[in-house]
MDAnalysis code that builds the backbone (N, CA, C; Angstrom):
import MDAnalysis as mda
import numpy as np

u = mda.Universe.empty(243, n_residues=81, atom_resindex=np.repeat(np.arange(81), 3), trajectory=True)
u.add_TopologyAttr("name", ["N", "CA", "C"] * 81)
u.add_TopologyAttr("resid", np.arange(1, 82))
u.add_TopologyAttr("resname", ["UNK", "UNK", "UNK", "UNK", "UNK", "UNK", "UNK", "UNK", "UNK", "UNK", "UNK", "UNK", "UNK", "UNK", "UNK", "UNK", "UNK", "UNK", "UNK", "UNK", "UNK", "UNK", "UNK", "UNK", "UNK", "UNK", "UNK", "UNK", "UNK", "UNK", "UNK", "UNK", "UNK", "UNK", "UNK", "UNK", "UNK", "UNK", "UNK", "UNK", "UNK", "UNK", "UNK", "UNK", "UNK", "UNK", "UNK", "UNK", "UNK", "UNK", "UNK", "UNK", "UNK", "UNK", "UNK", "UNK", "UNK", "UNK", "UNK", "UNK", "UNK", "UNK", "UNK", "UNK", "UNK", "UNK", "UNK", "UNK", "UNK", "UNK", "UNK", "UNK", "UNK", "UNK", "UNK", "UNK", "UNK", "UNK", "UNK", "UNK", "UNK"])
u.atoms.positions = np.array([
    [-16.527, -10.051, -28.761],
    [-15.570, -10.564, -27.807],
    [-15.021, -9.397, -26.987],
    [-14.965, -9.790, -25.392],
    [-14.757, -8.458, -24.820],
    [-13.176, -8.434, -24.866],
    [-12.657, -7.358, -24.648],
    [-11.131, -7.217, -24.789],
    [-10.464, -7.300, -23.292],
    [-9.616, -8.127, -22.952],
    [-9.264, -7.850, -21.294],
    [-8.355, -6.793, -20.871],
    [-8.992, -5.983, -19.818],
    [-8.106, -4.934, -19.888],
    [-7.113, -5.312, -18.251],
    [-5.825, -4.967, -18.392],
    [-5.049, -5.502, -17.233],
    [-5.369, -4.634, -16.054],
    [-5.812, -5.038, -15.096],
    [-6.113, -4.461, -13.592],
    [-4.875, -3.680, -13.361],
    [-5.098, -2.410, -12.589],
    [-3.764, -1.616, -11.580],
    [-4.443, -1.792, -10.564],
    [-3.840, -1.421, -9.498],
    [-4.101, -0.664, -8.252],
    [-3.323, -0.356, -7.748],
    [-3.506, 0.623, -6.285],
    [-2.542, 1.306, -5.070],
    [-3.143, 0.680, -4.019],
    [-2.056, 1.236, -3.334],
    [-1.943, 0.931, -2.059],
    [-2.087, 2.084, -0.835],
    [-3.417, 2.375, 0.120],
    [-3.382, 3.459, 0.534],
    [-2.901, 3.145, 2.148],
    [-2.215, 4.143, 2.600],
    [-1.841, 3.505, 4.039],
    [-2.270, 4.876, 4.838],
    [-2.748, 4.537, 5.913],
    [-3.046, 5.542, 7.027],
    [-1.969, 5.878, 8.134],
    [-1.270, 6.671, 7.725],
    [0.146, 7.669, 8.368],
    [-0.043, 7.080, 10.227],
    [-1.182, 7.951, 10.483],
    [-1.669, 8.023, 11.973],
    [-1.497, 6.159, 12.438],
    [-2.260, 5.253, 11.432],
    [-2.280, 3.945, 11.864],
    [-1.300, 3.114, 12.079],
    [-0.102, 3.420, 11.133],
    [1.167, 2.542, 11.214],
    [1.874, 2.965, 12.431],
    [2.080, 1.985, 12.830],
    [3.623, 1.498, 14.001],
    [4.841, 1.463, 13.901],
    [4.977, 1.494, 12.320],
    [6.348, 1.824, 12.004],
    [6.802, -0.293, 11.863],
    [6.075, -1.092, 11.808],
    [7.073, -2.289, 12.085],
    [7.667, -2.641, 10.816],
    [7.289, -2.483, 9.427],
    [7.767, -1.925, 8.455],
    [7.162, -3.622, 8.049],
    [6.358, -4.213, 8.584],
    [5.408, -5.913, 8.012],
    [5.573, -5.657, 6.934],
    [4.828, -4.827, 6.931],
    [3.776, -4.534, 4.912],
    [5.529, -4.090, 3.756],
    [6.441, -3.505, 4.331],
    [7.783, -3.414, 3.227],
    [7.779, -4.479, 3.017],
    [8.480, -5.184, 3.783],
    [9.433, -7.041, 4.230],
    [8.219, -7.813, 3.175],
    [6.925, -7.566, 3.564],
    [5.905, -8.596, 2.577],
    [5.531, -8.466, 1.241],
    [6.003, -7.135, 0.850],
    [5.563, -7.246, -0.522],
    [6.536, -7.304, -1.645],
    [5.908, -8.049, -2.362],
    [6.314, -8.966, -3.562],
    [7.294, -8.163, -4.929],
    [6.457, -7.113, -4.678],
    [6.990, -5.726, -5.587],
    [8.104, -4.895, -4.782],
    [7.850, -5.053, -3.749],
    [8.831, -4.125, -3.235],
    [8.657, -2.263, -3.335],
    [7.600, -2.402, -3.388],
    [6.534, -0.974, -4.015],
    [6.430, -0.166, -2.789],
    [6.568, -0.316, -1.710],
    [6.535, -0.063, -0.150],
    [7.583, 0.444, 0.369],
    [8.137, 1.584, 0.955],
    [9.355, 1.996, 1.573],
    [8.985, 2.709, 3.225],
    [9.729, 2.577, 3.837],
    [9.619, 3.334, 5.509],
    [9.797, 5.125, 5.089],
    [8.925, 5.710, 5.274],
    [9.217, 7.084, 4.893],
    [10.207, 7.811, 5.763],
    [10.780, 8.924, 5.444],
    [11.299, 9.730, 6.471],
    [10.314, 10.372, 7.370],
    [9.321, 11.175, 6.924],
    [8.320, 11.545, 8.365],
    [7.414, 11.215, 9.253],
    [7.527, 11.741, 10.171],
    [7.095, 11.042, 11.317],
    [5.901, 10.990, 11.550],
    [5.147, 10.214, 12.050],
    [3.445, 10.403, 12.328],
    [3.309, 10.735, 13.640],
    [1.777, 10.939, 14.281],
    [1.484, 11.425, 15.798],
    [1.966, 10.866, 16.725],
    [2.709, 9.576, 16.421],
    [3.178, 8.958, 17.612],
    [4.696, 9.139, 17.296],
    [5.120, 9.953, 16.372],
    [6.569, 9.838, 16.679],
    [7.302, 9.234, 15.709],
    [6.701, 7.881, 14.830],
    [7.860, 6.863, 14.484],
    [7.125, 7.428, 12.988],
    [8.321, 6.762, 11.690],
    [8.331, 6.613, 10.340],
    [7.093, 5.616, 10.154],
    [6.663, 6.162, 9.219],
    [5.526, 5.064, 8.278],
    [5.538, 4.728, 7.175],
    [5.135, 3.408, 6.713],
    [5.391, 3.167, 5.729],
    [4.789, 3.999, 4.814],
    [5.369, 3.879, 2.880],
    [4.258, 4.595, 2.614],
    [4.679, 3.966, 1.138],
    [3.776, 4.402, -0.182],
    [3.305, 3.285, -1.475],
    [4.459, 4.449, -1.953],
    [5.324, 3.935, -3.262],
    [6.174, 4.340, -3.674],
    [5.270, 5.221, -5.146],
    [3.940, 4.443, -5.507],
    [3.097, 5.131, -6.349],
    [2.911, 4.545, -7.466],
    [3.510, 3.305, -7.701],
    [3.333, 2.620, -8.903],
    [3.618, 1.082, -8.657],
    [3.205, -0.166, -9.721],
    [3.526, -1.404, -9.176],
    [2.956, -2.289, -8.069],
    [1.956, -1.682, -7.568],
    [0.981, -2.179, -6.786],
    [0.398, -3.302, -7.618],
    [0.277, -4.937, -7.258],
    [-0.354, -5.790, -8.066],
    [-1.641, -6.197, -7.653],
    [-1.953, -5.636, -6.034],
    [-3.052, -5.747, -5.349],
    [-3.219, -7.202, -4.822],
    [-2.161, -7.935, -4.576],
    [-1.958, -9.122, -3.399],
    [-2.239, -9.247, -2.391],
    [-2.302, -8.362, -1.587],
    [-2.584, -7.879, -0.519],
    [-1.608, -8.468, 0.944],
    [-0.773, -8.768, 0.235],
    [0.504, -9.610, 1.432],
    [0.462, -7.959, 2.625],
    [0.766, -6.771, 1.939],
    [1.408, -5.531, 2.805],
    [-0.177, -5.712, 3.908],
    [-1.209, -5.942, 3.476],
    [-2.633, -5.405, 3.916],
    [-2.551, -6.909, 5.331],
    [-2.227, -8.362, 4.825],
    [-2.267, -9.436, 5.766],
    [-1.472, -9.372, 6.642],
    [-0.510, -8.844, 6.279],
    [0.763, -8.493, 7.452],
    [0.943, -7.529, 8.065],
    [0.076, -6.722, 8.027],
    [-0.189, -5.187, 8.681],
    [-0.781, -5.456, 10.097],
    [-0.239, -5.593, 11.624],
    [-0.934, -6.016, 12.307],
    [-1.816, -4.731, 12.836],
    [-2.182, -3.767, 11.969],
    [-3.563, -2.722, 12.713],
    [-4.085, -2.861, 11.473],
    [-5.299, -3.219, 11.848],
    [-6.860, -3.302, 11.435],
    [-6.828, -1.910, 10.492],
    [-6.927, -1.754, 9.334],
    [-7.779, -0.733, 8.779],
    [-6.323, 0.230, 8.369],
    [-5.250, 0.009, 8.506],
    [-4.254, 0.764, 8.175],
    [-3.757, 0.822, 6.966],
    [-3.987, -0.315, 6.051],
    [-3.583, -0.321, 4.662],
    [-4.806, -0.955, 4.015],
    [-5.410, -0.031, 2.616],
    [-6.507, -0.887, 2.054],
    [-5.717, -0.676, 0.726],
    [-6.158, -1.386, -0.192],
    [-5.557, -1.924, -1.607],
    [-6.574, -1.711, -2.360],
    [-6.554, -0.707, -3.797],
    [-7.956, 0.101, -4.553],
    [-7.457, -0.058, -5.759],
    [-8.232, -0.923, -6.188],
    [-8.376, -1.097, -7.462],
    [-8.611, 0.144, -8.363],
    [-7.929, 0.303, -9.374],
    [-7.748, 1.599, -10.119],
    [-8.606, 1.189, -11.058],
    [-10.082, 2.293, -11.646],
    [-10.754, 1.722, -12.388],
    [-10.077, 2.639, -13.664],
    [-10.558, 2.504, -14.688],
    [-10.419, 3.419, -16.028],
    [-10.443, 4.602, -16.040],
    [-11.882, 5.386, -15.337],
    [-12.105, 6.779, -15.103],
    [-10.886, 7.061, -14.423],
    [-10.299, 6.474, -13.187],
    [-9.164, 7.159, -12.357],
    [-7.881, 6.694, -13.041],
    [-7.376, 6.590, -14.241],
    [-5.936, 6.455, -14.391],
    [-6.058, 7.245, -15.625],
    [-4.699, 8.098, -14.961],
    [-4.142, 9.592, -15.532],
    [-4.540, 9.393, -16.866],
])
């Protein structure tokens, strides 16, 4: 009988890609998401993963209106500390 092991993941966000509208905070469920203090190439705060508590829903990723700015990675075994 196999044993189930409970899924993690993160949340990776691309600094340069965000707009700052802060979608992906307001949508997620965890609340795992905060507006950072520094600024990206255009000037404004980005969001960014607080580093833990990611359930991999992907609400921050549907509500992200730029394409390709937040992907959600399943943490396998080899990668957790």
């Amino acid at each position: 009988m196999s044993e189930k092991v409970k899924k993690s993941h993160r949340c990776d966000i691309i600094s340069d890609e965000c707009k700052g509208c802060a979608r992906c905070v307001n949508a997620c469920p965890k609340q795992v998401l905060e507006m950072g203090t520094k600024l990206n190439f255009m000037g404004v705060p980005f969001a960014v993963y607080k580093g833990e508590g990611c359930i991999g829903c992907g609400a921050c990723f549907y509500n992200c209106p730029e394409p390709g700015a937040i992907t959600i990675i399943e943490i396998t075994a080899d990668e957790r500390p």
